[in-house]
N, C-alpha and C positions, 0 to 999 in steps of 0.2 A: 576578391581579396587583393590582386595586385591596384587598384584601384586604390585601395586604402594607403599602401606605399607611397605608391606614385605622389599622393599629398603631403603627407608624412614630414615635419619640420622639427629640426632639432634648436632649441631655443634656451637659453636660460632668463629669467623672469625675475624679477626685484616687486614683490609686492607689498605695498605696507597695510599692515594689519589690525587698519581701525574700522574697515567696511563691512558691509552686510550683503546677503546676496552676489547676484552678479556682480560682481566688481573689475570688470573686465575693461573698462573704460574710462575708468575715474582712478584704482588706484593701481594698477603697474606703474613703477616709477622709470622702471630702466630695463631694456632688451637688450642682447647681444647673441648674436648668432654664427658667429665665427668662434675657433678656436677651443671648440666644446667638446668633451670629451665623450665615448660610444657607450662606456660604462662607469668607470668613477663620481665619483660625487667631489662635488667642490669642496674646497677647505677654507674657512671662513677665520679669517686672525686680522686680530689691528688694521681694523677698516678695510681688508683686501680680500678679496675671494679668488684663491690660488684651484689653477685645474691643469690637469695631464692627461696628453693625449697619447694613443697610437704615434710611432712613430719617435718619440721622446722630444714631443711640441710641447709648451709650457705658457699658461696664458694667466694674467692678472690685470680684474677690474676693480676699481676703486668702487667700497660697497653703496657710498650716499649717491654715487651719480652715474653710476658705469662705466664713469673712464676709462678707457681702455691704457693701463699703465704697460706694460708689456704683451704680443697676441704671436701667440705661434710661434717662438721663440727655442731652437734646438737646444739640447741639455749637452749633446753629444753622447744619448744613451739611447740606442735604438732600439725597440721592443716594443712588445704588446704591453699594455697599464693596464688591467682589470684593477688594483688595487687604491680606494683613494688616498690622498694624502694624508700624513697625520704627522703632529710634532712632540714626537720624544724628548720632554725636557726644552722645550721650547725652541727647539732647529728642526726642518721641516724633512720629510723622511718621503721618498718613494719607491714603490716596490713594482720592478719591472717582471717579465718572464724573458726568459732568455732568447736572441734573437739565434734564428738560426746560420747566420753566417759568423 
């Protein structure tokens, strides 16, 4: 089991959606493996894919090529993020747990 950790990579993956089968080599467009979040889900608006991490780190990559537009970026809101992003009204909203200090 610890085996299975130990290789264990945390990734997010841009695949476009016109292949068949394996598609592991032809169509990934764009990796990024920094600044990824433990459990939330990204939030995907006007060309950007917004995520939050542990710690109150804030990362955006540009959707057509990865760009890295901002990576790990402090909010000044320290806390655990279980919760993903969403936009009430169209301003972007996140829900921390409260930090113990």
């Amino acid at each position: 089991m610890a085996d299975i950790f130990s290789k264990a990579q945390n990734a997010c993956l841009a695949v476009r959606p016109d292949g068949a089968g394996d598609v592991t080599a032809t169509h990934v467009a764009w990796t990024q493996r920094r600044g990824l979040p433990y459990v939330p889900s990204p939030l995907c608006y006007q060309g950007r894919l917004f995520l939050i991490k542990n710690g109150g780190l804030a990362s955006c990559f540009r959707t057509k090529d990865g760009a890295v537009l901002y990576q790990e970026e402090r909010l000044g809101a320290l806390g655990d993020y279980y919760s993903s992003p969403w936009l009430p009204e169209g301003r972007s909203a996140l829900l921390r747990s409260r930090a113990p200090w």
